[in-house]
C-alpha positions as CSV (number, residue, x, y, z in Angstrom):
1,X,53.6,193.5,82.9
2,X,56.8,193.5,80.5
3,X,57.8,197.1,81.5
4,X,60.3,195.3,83.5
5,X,62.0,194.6,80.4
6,X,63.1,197.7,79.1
7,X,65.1,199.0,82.2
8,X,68.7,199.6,81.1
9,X,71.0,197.7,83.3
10,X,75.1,197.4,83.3
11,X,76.4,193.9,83.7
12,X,80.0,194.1,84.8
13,X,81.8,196.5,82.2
14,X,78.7,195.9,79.7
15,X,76.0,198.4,79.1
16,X,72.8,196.8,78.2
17,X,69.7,199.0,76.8
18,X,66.9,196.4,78.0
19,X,67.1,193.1,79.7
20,X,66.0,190.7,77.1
21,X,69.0,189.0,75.8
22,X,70.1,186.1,73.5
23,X,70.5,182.3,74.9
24,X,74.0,180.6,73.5
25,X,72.8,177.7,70.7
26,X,74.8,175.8,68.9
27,X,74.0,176.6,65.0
28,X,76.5,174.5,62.7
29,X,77.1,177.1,60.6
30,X,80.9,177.8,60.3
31,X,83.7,176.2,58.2
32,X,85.0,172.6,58.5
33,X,88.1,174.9,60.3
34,X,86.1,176.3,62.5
35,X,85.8,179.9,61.1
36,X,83.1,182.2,60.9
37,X,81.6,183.4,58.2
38,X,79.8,186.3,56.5
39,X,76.5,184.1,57.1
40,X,77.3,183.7,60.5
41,X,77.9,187.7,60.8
42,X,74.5,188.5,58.7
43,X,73.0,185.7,61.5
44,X,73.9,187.6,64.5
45,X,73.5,191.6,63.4
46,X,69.7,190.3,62.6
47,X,69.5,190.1,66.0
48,X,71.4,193.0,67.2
49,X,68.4,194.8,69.1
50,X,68.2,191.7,71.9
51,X,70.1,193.3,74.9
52,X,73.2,191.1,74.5
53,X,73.7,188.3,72.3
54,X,75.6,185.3,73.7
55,X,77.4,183.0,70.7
56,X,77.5,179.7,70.1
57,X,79.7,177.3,72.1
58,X,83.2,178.3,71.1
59,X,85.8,175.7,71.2
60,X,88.7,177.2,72.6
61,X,91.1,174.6,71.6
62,X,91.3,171.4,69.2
63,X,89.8,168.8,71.8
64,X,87.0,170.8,72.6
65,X,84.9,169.9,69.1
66,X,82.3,167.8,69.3
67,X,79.8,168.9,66.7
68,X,80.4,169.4,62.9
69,X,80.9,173.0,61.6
70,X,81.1,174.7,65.4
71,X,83.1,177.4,65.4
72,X,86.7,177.7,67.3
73,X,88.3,181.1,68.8
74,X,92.2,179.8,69.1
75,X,93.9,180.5,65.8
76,X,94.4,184.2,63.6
77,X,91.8,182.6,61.3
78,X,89.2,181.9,63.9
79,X,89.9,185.3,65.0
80,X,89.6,187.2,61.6
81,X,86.0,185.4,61.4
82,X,85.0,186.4,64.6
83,X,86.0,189.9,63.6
84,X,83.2,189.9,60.9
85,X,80.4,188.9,63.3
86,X,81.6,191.6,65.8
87,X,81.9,194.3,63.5
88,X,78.5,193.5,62.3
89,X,77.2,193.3,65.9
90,X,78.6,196.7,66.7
91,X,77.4,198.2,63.1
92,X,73.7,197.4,64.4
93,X,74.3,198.5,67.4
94,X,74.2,195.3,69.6
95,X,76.6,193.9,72.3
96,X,78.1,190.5,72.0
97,X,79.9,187.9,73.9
98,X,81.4,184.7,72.9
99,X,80.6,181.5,74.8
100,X,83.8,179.0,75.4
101,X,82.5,176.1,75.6
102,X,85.2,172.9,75.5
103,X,82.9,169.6,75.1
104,X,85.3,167.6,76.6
105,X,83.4,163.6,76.5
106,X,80.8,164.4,74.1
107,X,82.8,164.4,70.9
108,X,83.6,161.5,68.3
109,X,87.3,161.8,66.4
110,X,85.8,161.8,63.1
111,X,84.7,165.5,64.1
112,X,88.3,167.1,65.4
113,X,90.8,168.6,63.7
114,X,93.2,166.2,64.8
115,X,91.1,163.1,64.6
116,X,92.0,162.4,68.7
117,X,90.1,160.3,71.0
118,X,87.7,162.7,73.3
119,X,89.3,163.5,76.4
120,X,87.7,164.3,79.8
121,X,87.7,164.1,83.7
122,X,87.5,160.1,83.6
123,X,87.1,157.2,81.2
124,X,83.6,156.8,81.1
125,X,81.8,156.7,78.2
126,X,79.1,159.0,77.5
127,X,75.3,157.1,76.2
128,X,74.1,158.0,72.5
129,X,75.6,158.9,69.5
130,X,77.2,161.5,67.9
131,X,76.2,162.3,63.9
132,X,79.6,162.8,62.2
133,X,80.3,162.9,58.2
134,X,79.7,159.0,58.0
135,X,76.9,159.4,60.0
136,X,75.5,158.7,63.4
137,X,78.3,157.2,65.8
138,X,78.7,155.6,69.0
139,X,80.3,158.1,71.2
140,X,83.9,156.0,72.2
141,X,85.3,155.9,76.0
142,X,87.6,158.9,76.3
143,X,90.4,160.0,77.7
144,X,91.3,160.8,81.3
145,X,93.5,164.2,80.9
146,X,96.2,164.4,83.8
147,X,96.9,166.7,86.4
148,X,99.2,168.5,84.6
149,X,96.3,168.4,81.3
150,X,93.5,169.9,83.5
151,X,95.9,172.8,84.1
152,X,96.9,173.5,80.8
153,X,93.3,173.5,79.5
154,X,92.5,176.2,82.3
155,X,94.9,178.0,80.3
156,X,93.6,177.3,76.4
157,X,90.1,178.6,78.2
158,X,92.7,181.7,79.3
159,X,94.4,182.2,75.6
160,X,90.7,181.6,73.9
161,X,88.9,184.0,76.3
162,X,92.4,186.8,75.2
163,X,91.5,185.7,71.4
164,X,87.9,186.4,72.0
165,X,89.0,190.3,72.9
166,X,91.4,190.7,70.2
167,X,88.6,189.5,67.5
168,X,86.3,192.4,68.7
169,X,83.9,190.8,71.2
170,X,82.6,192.8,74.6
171,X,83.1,189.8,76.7
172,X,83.4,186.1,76.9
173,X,80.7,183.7,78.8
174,X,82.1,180.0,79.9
175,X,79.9,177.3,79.3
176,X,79.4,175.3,83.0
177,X,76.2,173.7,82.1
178,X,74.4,170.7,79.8
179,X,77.2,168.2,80.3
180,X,80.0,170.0,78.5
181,X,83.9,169.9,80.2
182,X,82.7,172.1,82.8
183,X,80.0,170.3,84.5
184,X,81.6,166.7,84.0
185,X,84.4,168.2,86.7
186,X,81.2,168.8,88.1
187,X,78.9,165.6,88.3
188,X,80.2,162.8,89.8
189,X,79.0,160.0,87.3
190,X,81.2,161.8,85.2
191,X,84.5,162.7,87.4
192,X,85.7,160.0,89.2
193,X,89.1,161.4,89.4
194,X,91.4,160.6,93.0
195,X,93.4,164.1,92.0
196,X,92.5,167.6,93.4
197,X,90.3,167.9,90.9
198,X,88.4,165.0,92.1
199,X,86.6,163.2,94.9
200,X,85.5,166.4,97.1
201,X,82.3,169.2,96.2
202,X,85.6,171.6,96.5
203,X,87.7,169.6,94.2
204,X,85.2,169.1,91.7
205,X,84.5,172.9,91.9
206,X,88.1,173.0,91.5
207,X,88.2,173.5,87.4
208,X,85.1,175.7,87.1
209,X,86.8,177.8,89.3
210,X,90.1,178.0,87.9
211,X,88.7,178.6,84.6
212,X,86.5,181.5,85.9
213,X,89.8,183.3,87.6
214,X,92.3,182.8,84.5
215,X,89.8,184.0,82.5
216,X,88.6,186.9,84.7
217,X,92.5,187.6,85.3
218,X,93.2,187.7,81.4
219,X,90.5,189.9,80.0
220,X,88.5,191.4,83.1
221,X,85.9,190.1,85.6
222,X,83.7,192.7,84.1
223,X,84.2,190.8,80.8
224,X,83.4,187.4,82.0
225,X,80.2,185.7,82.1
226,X,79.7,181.9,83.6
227,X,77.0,179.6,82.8
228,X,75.3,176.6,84.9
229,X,72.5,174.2,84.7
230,X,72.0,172.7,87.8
231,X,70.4,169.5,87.6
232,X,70.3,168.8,84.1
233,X,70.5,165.6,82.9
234,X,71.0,165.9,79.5
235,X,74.4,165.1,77.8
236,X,74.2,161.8,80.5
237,X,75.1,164.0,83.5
238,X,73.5,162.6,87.2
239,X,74.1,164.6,90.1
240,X,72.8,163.9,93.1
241,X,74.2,167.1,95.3
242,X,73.0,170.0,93.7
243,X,71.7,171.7,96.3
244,X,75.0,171.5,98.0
245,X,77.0,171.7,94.7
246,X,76.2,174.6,93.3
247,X,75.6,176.9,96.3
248,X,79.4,175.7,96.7
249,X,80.1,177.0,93.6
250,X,78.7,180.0,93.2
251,X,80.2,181.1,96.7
252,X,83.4,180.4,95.1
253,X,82.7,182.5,92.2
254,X,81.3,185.5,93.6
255,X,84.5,186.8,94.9
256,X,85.9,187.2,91.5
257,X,83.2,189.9,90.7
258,X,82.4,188.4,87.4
259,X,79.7,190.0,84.8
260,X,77.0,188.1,85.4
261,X,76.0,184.1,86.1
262,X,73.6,182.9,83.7
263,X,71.3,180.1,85.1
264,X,69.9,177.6,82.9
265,X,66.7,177.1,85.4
266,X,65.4,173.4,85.1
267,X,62.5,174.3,87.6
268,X,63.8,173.7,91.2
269,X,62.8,177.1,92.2
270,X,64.0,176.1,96.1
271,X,67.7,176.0,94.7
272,X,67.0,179.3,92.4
273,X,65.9,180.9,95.1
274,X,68.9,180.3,97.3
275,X,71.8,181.2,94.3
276,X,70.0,184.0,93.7
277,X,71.1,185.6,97.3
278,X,74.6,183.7,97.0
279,X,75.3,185.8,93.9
280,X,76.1,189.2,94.5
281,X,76.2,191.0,90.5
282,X,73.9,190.7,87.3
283,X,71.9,187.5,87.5
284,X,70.8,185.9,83.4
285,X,68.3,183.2,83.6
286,X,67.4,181.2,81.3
287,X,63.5,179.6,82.0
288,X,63.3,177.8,78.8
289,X,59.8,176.7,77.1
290,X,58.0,179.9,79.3
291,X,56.6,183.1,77.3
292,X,58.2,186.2,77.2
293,X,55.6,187.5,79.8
294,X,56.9,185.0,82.4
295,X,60.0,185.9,82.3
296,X,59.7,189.3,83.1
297,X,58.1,188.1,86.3
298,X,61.1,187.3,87.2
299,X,62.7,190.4,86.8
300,X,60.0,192.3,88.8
301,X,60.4,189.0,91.3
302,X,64.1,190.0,91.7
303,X,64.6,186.8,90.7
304,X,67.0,188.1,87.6
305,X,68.0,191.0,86.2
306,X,67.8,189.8,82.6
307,X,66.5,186.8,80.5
308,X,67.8,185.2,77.7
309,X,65.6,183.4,75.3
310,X,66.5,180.9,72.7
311,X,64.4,179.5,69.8
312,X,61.8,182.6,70.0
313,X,65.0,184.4,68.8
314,X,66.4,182.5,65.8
315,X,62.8,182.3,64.4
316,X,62.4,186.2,65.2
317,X,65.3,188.3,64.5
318,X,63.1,191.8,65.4
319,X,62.0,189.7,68.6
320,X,62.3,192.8,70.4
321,X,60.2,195.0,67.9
322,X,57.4,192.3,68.2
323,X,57.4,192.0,71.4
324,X,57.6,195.5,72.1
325,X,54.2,196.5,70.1
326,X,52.6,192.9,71.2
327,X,53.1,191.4,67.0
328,X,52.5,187.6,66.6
329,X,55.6,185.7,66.1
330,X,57.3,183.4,63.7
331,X,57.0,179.5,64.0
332,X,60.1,177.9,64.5
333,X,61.3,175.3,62.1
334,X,63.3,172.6,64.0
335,X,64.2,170.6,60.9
336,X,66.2,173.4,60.0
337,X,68.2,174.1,63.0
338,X,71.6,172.2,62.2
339,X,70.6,172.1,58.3
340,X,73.8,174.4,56.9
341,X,72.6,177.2,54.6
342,X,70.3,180.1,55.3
343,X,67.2,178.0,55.6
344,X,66.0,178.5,59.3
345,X,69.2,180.8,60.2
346,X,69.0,184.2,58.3
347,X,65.6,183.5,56.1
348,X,63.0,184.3,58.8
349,X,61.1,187.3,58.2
350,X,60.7,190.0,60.0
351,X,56.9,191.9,60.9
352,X,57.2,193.8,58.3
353,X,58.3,191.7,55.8
């Protein structure tokens, strides 16, 4: 049943040895700055034998923190600590790609460099809190960037995907999905804009789309990686159009021969289904809280060509080893996702510990 696994497969310019790969999660591991550090590299080489390992969310400028201790990828120091985590990557012979993700309304001041309200597509303010050094705040209203704002953050998403390259990485994925920058162009609760980036499904494609091609233009299509969740609610994202939203999109992305799209799948198999002929190269999906044996079914389905899995890799760093010889598996320890430290990041052990 899992043989379908352990076909190699090339996704754009990146050779992959098997087709189980490494879902993006946000870690809070990196300096106040936004660096890397050797924990984070010891973090990822662990993991090195998963097919590809996709980063963190990656701020690539100042306004796109949200979280504490997230790492950026737009200044020479971001860069030199990315460098570490690459090198150690490619030292245990893995592949790695660095997710952009820009948060846009989902941020609080107290967590920025610069101490700036959010910005985002519109003035509306997001539900919930955000936990910052005082402790849990109310997210404020933020910021409506301007015409001219949208298009130079298409290019910070352009200079950070560049940065990404220079500090060693095989490729970049942009973050689409889970209510981030992205998908509030997206959603229309969120982007109530009367510009060209708002209104119409082709104006609210608009950004995604001219994130993909600067991006694609400045380090490769065969580099570049995009992400979506259609239909997700969380981060207080509605939409109401998905079915003709994203096939929209994902026409408008397949002629820019990109690596692969990586679905987060939030089980409307109709719409799966139908993206799955609109996209033309490597297909990553994402079918969180299923086994590993489910998954493949959806490689032997056709339905991708590689999964990525999330928690089952942070608590198992030899995931592939277990799964490949059918061992039990470690028990996550939630509390210790977002604790700082080692504890739950680098301390799990492995089979044959």
């Amino acid at each position: 049943m899992l043989n379908a696994l352990w076909n190699p497969i090339v996704a754009g310019e990146i050779s992959l040895p098997h087709r189980l790969a490494m879902a993006p999660m946000t870690r809070d591991r990196s300096t106040p700055e936004g660096v890397p550090t050797e924990l984070n590299a010891e973090y990822y080489a662990q993991r090195a034998s998963l097919a590809l390992i996709i980063t963190e969310g990656t701020q690539p400028n100042a306004d796109g923190q949200g979280y504490l201790l997230t790492p950026g990828i737009y200044s020479e120091e971001h860069i030199a600590g990315w460098r570490k985590v690459t090198d150690a990557v490619h030292g245990a012979d893995g592949r790695i790609v660095i997710q952009l993700m820009h948060v846009g309304r989902m941020s609080h001041p107290d967590n920025t460099p610069h101490h700036r309200q959010p910005v985002a597509p519109s003035p509306v303010q997001p539900t919930g809190t955000m936990f910052t050094p005082s402790g849990p705040q109310e997210m404020p209203v933020p910021r409506e960037l301007s015409t001219e704002e949208v298009a130079a953050t298409v290019e910070d998403f352009r200079r950070a995907a560049a940065a990404a390259i220079a500090a060693g990485a095989d490729g970049v994925e942009i973050h689409g999905a889970n209510g981030y920058l992205v998908h509030q162009f997206l959603a229309t609760n969120t982007n109530q804009r009367t510009d060209r980036y708002g209104g119409s499904l082709d104006n609210r494609i608009r950004f995604a789309v001219e994130v993909a091609a600067a991006v694609a233009e400045e380090i490769g299509p065969g580099r570049t990686g995009f992400r979506i969740s259609p239909g997700n609610p969380f981060n207080d994202i509605a939409e109401s159009d998905t079915h003709e939203l994203y096939p929209a999109l994902v026409r408008a992305l397949a002629p820019l021969d990109l690596a692969y799209l990586h679905i987060g799948h939030g089980g409307d198999d109709e719409l799966l289904h139908t993206l799955r002929q609109l996209w033309p190269n490597a297909l990553v999906l994402n079918r969180a809280g299923t086994d590993i044996a489910t998954r493949a079914k959806d490689i032997e389905a056709g339905l991708a060509d590689i999964v990525t899995v999330g928690v089952m890799a942070l608590a198992n760093p030899d995931l592939v080893e277990r799964v490949r010889i059918g061992a039990s598996l470690n028990t996550p320890d939630p509390a210790t996702f977002y604790g700082g430290g080692e504890a739950g990041y680098t301390d799990y052990p492995t089979h044959t510990a």
